[in-house]
ZAVO-329266 format. One record per residue (C-alpha): residue number from 1; residue in one letter; chain; y, x, z. Coordinates in Angstrom, 2 decimals. Layout:
residues N
[node NUM A A [Y X Z]],
...
//
This chain:
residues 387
[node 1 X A [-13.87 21.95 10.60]],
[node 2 X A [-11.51 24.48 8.60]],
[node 3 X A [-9.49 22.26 6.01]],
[node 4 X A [-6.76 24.59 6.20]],
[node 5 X A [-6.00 24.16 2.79]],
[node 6 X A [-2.00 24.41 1.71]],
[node 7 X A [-1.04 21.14 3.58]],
[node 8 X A [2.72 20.70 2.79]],
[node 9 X A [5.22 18.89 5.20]],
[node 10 X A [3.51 20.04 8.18]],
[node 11 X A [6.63 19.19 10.49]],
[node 12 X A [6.22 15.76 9.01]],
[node 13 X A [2.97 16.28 9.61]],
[node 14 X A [3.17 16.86 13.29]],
[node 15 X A [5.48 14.59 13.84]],
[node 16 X A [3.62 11.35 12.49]],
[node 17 X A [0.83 12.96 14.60]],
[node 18 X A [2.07 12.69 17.55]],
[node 19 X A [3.39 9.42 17.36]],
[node 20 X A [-0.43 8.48 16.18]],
[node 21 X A [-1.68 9.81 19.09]],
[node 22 X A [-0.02 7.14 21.60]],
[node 23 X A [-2.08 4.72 19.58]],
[node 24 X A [-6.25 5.40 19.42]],
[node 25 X A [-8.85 4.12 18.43]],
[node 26 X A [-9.20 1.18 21.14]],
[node 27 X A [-5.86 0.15 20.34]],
[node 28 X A [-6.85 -0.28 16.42]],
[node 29 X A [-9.99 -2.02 17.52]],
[node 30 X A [-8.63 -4.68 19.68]],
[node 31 X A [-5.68 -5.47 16.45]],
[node 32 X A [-8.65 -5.79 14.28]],
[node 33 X A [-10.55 -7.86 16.63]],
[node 34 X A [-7.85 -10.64 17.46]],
[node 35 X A [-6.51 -10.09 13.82]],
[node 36 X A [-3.27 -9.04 15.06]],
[node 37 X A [-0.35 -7.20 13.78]],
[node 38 X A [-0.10 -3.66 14.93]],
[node 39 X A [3.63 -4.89 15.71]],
[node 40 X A [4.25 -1.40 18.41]],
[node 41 X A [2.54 0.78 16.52]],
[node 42 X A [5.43 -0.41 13.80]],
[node 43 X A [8.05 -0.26 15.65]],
[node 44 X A [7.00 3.41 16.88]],
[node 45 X A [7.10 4.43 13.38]],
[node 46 X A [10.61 2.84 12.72]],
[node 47 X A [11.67 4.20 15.72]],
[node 48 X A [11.07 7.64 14.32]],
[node 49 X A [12.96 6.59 11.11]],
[node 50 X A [9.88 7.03 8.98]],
[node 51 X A [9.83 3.92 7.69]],
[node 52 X A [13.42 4.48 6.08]],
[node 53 X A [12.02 7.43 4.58]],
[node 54 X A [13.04 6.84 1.09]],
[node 55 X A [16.08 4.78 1.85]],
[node 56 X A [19.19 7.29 0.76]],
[node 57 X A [21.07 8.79 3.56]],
[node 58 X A [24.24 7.10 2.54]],
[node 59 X A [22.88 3.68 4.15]],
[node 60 X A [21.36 5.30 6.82]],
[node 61 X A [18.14 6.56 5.66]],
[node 62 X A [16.45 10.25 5.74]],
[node 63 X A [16.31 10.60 1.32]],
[node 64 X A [13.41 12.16 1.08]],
[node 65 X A [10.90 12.66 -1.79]],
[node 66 X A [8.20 10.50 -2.61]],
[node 67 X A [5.79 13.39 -1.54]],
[node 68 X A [6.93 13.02 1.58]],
[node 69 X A [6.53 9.53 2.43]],
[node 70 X A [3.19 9.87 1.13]],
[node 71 X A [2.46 12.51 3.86]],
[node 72 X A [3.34 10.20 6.50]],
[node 73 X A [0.93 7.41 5.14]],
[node 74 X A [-1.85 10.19 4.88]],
[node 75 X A [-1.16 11.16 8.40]],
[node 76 X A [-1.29 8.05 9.97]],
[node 77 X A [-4.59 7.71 7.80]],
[node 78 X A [-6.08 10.88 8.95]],
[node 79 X A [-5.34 9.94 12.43]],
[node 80 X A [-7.35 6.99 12.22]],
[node 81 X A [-5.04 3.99 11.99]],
[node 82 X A [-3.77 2.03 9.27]],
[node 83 X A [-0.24 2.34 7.67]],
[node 84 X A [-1.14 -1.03 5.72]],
[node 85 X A [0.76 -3.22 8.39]],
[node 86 X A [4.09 -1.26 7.35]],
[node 87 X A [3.68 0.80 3.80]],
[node 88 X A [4.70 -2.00 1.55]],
[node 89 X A [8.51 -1.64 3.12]],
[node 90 X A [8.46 2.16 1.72]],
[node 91 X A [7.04 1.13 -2.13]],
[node 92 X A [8.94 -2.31 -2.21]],
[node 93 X A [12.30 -0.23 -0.91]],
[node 94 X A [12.27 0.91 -4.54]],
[node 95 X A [12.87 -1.88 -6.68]],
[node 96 X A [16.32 -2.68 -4.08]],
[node 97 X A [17.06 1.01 -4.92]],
[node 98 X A [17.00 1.30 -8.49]],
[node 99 X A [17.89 -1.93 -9.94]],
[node 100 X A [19.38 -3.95 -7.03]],
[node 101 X A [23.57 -4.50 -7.01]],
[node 102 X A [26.01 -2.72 -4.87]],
[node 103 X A [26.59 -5.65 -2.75]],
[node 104 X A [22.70 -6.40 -2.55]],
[node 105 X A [21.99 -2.56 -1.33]],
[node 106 X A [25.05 -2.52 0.67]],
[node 107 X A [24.44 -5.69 2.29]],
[node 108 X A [20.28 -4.93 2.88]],
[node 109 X A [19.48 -1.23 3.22]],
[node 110 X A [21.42 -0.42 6.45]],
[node 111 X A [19.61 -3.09 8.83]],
[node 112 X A [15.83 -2.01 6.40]],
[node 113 X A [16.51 1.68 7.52]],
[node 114 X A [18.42 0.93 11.11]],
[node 115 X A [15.37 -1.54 11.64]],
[node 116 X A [16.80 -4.64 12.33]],
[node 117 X A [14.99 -5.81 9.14]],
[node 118 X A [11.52 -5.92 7.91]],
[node 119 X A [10.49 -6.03 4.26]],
[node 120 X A [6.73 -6.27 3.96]],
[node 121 X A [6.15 -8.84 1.55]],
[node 122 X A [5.78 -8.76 -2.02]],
[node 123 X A [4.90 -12.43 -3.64]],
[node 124 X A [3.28 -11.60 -6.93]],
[node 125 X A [-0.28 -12.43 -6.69]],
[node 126 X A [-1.85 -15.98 -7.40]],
[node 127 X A [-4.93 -17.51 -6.78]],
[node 128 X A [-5.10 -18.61 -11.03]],
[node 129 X A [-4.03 -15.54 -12.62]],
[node 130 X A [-5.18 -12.34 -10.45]],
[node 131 X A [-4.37 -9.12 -12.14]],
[node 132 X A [-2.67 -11.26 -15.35]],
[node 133 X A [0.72 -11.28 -13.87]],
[node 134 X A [2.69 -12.12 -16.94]],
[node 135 X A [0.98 -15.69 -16.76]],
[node 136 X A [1.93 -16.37 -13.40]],
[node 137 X A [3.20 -19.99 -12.98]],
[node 138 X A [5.72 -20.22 -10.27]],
[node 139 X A [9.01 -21.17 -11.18]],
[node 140 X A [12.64 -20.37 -10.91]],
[node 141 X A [14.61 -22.80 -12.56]],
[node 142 X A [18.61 -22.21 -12.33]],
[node 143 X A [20.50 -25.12 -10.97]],
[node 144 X A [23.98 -23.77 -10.84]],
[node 145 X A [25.20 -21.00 -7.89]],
[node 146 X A [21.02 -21.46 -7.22]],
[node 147 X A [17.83 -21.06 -8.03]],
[node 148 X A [14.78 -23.62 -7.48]],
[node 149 X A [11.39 -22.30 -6.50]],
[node 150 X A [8.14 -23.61 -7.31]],
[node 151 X A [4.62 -22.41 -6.81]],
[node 152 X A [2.15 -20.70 -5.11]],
[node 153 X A [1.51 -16.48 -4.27]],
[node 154 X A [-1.90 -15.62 -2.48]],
[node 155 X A [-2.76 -12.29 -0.93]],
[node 156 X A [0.65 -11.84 0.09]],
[node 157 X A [0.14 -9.39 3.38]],
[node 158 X A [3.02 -9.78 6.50]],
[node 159 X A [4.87 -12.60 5.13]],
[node 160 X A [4.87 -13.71 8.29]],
[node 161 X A [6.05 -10.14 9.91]],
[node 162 X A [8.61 -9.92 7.56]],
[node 163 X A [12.30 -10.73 7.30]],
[node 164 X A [12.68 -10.63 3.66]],
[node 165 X A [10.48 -11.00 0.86]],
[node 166 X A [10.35 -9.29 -2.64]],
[node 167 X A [9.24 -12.12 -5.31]],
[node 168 X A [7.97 -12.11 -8.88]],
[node 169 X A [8.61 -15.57 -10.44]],
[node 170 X A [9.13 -17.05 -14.33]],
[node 171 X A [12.23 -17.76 -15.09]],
[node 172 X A [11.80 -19.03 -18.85]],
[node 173 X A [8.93 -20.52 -19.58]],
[node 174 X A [5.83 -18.06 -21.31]],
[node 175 X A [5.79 -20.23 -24.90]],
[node 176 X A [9.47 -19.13 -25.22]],
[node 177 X A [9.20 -15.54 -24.64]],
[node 178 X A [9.09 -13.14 -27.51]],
[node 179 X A [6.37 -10.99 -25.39]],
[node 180 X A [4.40 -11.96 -22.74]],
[node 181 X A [6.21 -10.00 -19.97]],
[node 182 X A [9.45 -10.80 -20.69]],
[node 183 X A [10.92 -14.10 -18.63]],
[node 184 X A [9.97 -12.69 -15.25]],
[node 185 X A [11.92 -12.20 -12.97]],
[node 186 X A [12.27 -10.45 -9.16]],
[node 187 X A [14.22 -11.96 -6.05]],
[node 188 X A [15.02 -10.95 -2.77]],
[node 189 X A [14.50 -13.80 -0.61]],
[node 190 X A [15.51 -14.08 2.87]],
[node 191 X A [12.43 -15.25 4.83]],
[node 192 X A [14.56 -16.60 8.13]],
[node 193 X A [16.44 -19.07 6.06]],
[node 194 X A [13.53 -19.99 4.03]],
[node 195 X A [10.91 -21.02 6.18]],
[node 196 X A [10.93 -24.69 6.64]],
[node 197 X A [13.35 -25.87 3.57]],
[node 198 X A [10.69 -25.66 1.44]],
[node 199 X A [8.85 -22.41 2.33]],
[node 200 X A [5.48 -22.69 3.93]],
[node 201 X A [3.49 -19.29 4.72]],
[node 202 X A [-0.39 -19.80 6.07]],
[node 203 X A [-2.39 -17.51 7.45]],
[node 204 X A [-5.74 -16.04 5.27]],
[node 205 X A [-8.43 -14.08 7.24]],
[node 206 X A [-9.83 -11.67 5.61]],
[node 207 X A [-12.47 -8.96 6.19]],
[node 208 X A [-9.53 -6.26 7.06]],
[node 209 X A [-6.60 -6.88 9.46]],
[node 210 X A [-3.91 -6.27 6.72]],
[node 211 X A [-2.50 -9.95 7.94]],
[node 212 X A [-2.99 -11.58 4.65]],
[node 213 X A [-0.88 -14.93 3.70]],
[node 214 X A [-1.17 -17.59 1.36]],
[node 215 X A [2.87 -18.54 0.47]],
[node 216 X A [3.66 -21.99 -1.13]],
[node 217 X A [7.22 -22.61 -2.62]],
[node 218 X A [8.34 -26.55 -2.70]],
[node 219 X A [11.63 -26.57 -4.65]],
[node 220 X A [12.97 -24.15 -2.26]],
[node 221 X A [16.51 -23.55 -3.25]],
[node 222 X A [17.52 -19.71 -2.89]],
[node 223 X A [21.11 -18.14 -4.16]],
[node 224 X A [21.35 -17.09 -7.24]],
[node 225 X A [22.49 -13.57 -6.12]],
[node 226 X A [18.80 -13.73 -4.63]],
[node 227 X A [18.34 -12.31 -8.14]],
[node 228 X A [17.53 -8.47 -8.43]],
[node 229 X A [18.79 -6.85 -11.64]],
[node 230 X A [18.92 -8.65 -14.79]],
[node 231 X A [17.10 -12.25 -15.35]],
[node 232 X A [13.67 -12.11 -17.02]],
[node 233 X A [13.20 -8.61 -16.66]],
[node 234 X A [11.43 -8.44 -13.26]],
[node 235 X A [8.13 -7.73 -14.81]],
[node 236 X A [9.41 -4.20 -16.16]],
[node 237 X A [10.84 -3.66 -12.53]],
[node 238 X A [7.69 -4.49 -10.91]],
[node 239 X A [5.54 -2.36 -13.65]],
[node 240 X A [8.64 0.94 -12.63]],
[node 241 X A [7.04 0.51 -8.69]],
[node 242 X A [3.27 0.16 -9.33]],
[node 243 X A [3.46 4.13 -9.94]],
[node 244 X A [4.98 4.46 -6.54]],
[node 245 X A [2.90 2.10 -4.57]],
[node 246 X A [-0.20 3.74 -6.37]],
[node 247 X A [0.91 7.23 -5.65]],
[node 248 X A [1.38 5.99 -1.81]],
[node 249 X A [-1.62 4.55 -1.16]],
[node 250 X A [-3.62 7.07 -2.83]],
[node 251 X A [-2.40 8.97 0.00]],
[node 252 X A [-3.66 7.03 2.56]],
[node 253 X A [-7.34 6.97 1.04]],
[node 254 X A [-6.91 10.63 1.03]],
[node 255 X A [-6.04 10.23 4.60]],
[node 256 X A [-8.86 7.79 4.87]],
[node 257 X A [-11.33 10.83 3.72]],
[node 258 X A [-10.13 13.40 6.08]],
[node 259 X A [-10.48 10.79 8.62]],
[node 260 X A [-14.32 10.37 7.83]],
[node 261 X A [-15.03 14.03 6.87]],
[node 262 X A [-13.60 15.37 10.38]],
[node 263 X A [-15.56 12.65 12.53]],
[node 264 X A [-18.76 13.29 10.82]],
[node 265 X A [-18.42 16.81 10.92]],
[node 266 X A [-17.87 16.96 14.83]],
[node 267 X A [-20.63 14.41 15.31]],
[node 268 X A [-23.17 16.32 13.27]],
[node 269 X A [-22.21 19.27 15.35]],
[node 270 X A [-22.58 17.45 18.18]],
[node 271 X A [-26.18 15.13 17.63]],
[node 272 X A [-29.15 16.57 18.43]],
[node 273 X A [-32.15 14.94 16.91]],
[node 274 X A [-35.69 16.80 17.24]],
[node 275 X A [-34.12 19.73 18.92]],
[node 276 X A [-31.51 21.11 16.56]],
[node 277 X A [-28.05 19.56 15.73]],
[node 278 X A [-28.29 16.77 13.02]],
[node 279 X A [-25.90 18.58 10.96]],
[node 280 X A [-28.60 21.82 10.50]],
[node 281 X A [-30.22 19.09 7.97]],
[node 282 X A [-28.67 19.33 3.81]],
[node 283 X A [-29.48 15.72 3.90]],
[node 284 X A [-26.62 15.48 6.47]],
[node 285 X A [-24.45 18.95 4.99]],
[node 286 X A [-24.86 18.37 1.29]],
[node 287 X A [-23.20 14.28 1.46]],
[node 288 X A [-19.94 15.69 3.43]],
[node 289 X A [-19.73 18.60 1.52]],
[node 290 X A [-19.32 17.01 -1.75]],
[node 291 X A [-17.07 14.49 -0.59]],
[node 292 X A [-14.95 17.03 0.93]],
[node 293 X A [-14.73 18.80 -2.83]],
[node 294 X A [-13.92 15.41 -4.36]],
[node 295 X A [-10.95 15.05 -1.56]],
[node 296 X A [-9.35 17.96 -2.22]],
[node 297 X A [-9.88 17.47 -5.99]],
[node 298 X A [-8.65 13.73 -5.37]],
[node 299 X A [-5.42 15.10 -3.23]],
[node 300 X A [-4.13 17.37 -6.17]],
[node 301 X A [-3.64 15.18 -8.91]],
[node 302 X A [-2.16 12.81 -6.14]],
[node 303 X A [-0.09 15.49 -5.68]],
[node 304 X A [0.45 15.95 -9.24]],
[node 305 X A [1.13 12.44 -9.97]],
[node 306 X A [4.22 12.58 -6.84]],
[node 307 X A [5.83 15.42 -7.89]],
[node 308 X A [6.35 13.77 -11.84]],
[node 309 X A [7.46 10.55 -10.26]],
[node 310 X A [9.92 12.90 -7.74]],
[node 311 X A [10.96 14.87 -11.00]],
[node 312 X A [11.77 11.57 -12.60]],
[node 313 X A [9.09 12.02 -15.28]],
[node 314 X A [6.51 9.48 -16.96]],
[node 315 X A [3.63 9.22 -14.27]],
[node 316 X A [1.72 6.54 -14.92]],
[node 317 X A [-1.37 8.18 -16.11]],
[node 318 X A [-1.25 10.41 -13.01]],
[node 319 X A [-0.57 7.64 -10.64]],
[node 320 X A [-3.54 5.85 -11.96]],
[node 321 X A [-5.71 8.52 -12.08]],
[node 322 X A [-4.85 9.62 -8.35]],
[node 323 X A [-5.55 5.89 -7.16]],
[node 324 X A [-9.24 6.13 -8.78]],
[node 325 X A [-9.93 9.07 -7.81]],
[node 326 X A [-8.70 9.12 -3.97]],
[node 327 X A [-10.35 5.60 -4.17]],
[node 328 X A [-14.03 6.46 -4.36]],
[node 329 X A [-13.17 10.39 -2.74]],
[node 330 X A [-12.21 8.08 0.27]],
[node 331 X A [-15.41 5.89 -0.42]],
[node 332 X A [-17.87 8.91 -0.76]],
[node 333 X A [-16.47 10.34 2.51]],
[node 334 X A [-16.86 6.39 4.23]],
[node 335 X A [-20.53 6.44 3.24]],
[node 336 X A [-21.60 9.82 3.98]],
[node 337 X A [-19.75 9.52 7.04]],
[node 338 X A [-21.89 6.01 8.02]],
[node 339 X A [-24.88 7.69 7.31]],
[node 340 X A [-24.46 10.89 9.76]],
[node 341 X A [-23.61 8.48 12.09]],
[node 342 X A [-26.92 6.24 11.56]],
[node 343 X A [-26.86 3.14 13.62]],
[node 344 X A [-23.98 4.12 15.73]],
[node 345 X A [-21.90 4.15 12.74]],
[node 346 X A [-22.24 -0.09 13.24]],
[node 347 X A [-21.04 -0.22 16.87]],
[node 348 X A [-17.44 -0.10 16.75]],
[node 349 X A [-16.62 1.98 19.93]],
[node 350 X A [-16.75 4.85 16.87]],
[node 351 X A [-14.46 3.14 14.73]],
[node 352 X A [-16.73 3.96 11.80]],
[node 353 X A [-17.31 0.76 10.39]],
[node 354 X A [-13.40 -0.39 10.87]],
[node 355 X A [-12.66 2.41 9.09]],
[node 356 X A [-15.13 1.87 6.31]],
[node 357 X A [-14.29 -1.83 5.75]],
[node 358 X A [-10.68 -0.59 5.29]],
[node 359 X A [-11.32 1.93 2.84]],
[node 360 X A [-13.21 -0.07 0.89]],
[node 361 X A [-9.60 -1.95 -0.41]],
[node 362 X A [-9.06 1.07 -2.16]],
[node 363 X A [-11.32 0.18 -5.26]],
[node 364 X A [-9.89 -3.65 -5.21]],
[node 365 X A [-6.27 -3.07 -4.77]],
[node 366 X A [-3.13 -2.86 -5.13]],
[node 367 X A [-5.73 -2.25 -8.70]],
[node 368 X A [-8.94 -1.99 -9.37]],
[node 369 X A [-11.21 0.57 -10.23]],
[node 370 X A [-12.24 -1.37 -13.85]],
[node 371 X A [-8.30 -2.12 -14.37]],
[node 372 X A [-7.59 1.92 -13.83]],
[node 373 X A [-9.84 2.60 -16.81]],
[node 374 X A [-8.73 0.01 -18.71]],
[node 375 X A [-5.56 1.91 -18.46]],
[node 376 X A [-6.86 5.32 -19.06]],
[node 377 X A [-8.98 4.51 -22.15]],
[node 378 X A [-5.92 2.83 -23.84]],
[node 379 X A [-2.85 4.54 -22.67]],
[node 380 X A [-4.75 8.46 -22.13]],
[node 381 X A [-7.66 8.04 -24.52]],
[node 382 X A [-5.65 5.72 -27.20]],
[node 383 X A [-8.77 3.86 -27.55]],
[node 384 X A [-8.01 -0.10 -28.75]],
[node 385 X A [-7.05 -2.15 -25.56]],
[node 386 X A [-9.89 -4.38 -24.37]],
[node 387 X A [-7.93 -7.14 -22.68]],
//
């Protein structure tokens, strides 16, 4: 199939390829059937240094662009994996970067981008407030050179791959805050010292092998220099990242797409049903062929939305819109891609249906589909804000 449209960082490209290509299909299926983390297709990837793609090259890191992090997340997508066991490191890097201390980014992003270190996890979610995160309940309560922990996080993906977690918690209580988003604020916890004083992380299966965690905190005491930035303004940190981590996975649904768009394309070649090639039939052409417009329409303003955040302009619109659209581009491509495939597209020698259960977290998270035009109709539209 000719997709030879401008494809930028092709040496990136290549290189994430190849590195892809040491790890196919059967080794994606058997991680998704024992639920297990993809941990050497990871360290591959760090290996290469792509994980430390955004860390500056004055602690060891390559310094690149947004855009091109994203590439590498669309490759690996395209190649039919699943950069979800690793991306969080790359969007969670940034709130370390731009509002952690000297001594925090001195004393963390060497081993991150050497790989000595994993961060993966990202404790914001809980099972009472979902997408409401300035009503999130667990507590940091200062108690001299430390902090006391208390609560709950849900949804929390590789807590138990990870070395370090990133962690959204209320440090004054919601009735004392002039606005609802102030008194929030971000640590960086070290997991290893953690786990057992008052730290417990469980296991959640889910329908995708993204190794999902519940996390509970029991008065788990932390240092106070745990604390990124300033106190009780975590929730403005976390809101500065969502454009990244949007921007970034939009990338990988795009990758998602091509994924879909090339297999169905070689197996409608391929097929032959009542003597001609299944993909002779517009009920098979017409599917792929509009899902391949709304991927290429999807992959500009993803495009778009990277190059404002790498020109250190407002993106948020952008970022949004790229999510929603890549989201159901990546979606439209899943289906039409199931349905050339017919009943084969179940058995999961293909890969079809692994690949269609992941794409489907696209719509749900790290926002939804309704929550994305929420956003648009107040922020783009200025039409009064329903929630």
């Amino acid at each position: 199939m000719d997709m030879a449209l401008d494809r930028d960082w092709p040496d990136i490209r290549e290189a994430v390829a190849r590195v892809c290509a040491d790890f196919p299909g059967s080794y994606w299926r058997e991680k998704d059937a024992a639920q297990a983390y993809p941990a050497e297709f990871v360290a591959a990837l760090t290996d290469g240094g792509w994980l430390a793609a955004l860390i500056p090259e004055e602690y060891g890191g390559a310094g690149l662009p947004l855009r091109a992090a994203a590439v590498v997340l669309e490759t690996i997508h395209a190649c039919g994996g699943n950069a979800g066991a690793c991306h969080a490191q790359m969007y969670i890097m940034g709130a370390l970067l731009r509002h952690g201390s000297a001594a925090q980014k001195a004393r963390w992003l060497p081993e991150l981008a050497a790989g000595a270190l994993a961060l993966q996890a990202f404790g914001v979610t809980e099972p009472t407030t979902g997408s409401d995160t300035t009503r999130l309940t667990t507590r940091a309560v200062r108690d001299g050179a430390s902090y006391r922990v208390t609560g709950q996080k849900v949804w929390t993906s590789r807590a138990l791959q990870s070395d370090l977690m990133l962690l959204l918690a209320r440090t004054t209580p919601l009735e004392d805050c002039a606005k609802r988003g102030d008194g929030l604020s971000l640590f960086l916890i070290d997991l290893r010292a953690a786990r057992g004083r008052g730290l417990e992380i469980r296991p959640l299966p889910a329908m995708i092998n993204h190794s999902a965690t519940e996390v509970f905190f029991d008065d788990l005491v932390i240092p106070a220099d745990s604390l990124v930035g300033e106190e009780g303004k975590g929730f403005r940190y976390v809101l500065d990242g969502m454009n990244a981590e949007r921007i970034l996975l939009s990338a990988e649904a795009v990758g998602d797409a091509r994924w879909f768009l090339e297999t169905a394309s070689a197996y409608a070649r391929e097929r032959t049903v009542f003597d001609r090639p299944i993909g002779a039939n517009q009920g098979i052409q017409f599917p792929l062929a509009r899902a391949c417009a709304q991927t290429e329409a999807a992959d500009l303003m993803a495009r778009k939305a990277a190059a404002l955040f790498d020109a250190g302009q407002t993106c948020g619109a952008e970022a949004n819109m790229a999510k929603l659209l890549t989201s159901e581009a990546a979606w439209a491509a899943g289906e039409a891609c199931f349905q050339t495939f017919g009943g084969f597209a179940f058995a999961r020698e293909y890969d079809v249906e692994r690949k269609w259960r992941e794409t489907r977290l696209f719509q749900t998270a790290p926002i939804s589909t309704n929550m994305v035009l929420a956003y648009i109709a107040q922020h783009v539209l200025d039409i009064p804000r329903s929630y």
